[in-house]
N, C-alpha and C positions, 0 to 999 in steps of 0.2 A: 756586817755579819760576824766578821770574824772574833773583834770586839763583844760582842754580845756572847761569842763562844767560851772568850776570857771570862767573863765576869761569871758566866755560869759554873764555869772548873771551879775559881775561886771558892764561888759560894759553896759549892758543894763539898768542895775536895781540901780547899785552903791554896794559900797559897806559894805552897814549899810543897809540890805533888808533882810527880812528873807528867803525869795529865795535863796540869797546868802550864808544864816547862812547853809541852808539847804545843798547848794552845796559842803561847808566848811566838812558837818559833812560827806557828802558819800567820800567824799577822804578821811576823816578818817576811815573810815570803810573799806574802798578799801586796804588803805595804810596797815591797822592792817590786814588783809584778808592775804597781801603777806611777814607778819613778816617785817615791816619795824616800829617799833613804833616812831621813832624820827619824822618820816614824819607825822605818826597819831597825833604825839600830837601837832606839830603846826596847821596842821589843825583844830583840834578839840578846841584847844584854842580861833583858829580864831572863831567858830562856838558858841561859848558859851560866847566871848568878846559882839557879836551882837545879842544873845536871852537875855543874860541877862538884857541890855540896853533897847531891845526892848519891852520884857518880863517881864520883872523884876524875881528877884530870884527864884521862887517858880512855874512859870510855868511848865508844865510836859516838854517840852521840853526842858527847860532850865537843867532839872535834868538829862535829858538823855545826855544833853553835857556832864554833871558834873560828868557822869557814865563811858561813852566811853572815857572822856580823864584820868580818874582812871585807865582805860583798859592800853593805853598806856602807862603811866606811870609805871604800873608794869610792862609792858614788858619790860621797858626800865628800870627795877630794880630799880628803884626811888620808892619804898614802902613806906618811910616814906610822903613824899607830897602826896603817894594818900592816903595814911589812911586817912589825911582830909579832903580831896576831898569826900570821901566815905562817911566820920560820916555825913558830912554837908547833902551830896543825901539822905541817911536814916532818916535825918531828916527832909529830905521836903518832903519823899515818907511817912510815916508815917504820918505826918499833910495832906497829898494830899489825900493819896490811902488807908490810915488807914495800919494795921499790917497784915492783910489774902491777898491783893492784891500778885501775884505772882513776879510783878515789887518789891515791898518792899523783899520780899523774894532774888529776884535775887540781889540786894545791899546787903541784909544781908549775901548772902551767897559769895559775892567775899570779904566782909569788912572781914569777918573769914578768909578768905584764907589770907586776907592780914598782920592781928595779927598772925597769924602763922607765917610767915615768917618773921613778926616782933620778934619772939622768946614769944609772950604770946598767947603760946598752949592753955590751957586753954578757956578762954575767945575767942580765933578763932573757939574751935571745939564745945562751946555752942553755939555760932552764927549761924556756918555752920547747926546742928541736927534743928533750931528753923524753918532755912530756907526751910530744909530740908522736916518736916512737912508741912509747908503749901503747898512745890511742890505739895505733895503725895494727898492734898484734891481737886487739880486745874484742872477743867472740860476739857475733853478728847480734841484735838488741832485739828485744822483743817491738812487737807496731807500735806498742805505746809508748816505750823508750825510745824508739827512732820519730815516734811523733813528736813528745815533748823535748827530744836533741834540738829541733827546729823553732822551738817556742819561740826562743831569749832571738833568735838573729834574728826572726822575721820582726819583732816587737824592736829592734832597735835599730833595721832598716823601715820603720814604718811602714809595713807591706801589711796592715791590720787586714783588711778583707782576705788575701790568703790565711792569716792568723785568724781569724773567726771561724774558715774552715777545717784549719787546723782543731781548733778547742772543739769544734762542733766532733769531729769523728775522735776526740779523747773523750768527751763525755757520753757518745753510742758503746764506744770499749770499755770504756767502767761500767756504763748499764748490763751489757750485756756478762761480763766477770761479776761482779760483788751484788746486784741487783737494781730495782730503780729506787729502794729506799737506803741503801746505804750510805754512809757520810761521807767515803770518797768519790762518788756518785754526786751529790748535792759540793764537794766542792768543785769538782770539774765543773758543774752549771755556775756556779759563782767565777770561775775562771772566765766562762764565758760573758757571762754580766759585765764584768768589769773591761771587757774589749769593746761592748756596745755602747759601753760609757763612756769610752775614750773615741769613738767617730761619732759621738752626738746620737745615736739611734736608743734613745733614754727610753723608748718602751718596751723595746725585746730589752733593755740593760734589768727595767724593771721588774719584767714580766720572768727573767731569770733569776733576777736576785730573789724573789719572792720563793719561788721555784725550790730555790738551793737553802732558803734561811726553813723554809719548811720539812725538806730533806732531813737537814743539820740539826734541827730542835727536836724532832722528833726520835731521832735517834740518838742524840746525848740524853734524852728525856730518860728515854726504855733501858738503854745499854751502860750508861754512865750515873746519871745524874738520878735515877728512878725516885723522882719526885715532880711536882707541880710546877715544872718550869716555863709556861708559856709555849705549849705546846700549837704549833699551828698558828704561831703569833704571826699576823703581818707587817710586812716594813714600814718606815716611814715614808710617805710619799716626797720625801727630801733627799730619791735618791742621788740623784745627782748633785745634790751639795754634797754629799756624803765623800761623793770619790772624787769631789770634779776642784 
């Protein structure tokens, strides 16, 4: 689905629009969601080639490209290209958010993880304790911030049936905040899709993804795209090749 979000910005918007940057970056996020980091980091490159341009260096979004394609790249065991990727985000979260922001903290504490595994223990596990700290001072989260805190450890402890529960009560909290047609609404159901995909239960996978590409179309159709884009389209019954 996500893909088909791309090609649509494109067509509509081109593809140097930050709409587009935007689309760029949820398939990376999608992409890293289902352990695929090769696919997150061409996205994500795609997505931080056109903030940067657009943005210039130092915008907050341009640093959160500069974060999540750090993410892929350590997935993808390229540690040393993200360590620069990293220094460089810490140093625009620092000049942007100052040092107590929990965004600066969250670079400080993946740039630790990343010297560690560079072999300079040290210097990774003062980074990780600095980060560490300022989590411990960061005002209490909203339910759906302290839901999706839980995402990423349950999904890499393989604890998916609690994680479906999880996804399941982010997507009642989007419904009931934004509404049941809204596009963050339809990707929460795609959140969920792509977990029934991963235990084999390919007809709720289906039955979601279908769910959320009709969400999503129909609202880039109205809101974005306000032309003839295959509103109401349904997937391919291929979904499980698709993610699997």
């Amino acid at each position: 689905m996500r893909e088909r979000i791309v090609e649509l910005r494109e067509r509509a918007l081109g593809t140097n629009h930050l709409d587009t940057a935007r689309a760029w970056y949820n398939l990376g996020e999608a992409a890293q969601g289902v352990n695929d980091p090769a696919r997150s980091k061409i996205a994500h490159e795609k997505a931080l080639r056109i903030r940067e341009q657009l943005l210039g260096p130092e915008h907050r979004d341009t640093v959160n490209s500069l974060q999540e394609l750090d993410e892929a790249l350590a997935g993808a065991a390229e540690n040393a290209q993200a360590r620069g990727l990293l220094e460089r985000a810490l140093k625009m979260r620092l000049k942007i958010l100052g040092p107590a922001h929990p965004d600066t903290a969250k670079t400080q504490l993946e740039l630790g993880n990343v010297f560690v595994s560079l072999g300079e223990t040290n210097k990774g596990e003062a980074m990780r304790q600095e980060a560490l700290l300022t989590f411990n001072k960061e005002k209490p989260k909203t339910e759906e911030e302290r839901l999706e805190a839980q995402d990423t450890p349950l999904w890499n402890a393989g604890r998916y049936t609690e994680l479906i529960e999880l996804r399941k009560k982010v997507y009642q909290l989007r419904r009931r905040k934004f509404g049941a047609a809204h596009v963050q609404t339809g990707f929460a159901a795609e959140s969920l899709a792509l977990i029934y995909n991963t235990v084999g239960n390919y007809a709720m996978a289906e039955s979601n993804h279908l769910h959320a590409l009709d969400i999503v179309t129909r609202a880039l159709s109205s809101s974005v795209l306000r032309g003839p884009f295959l509103v109401g389209t349904r997937a391919s019954k291929n979904f499980k090749q698709s993610w699997g």
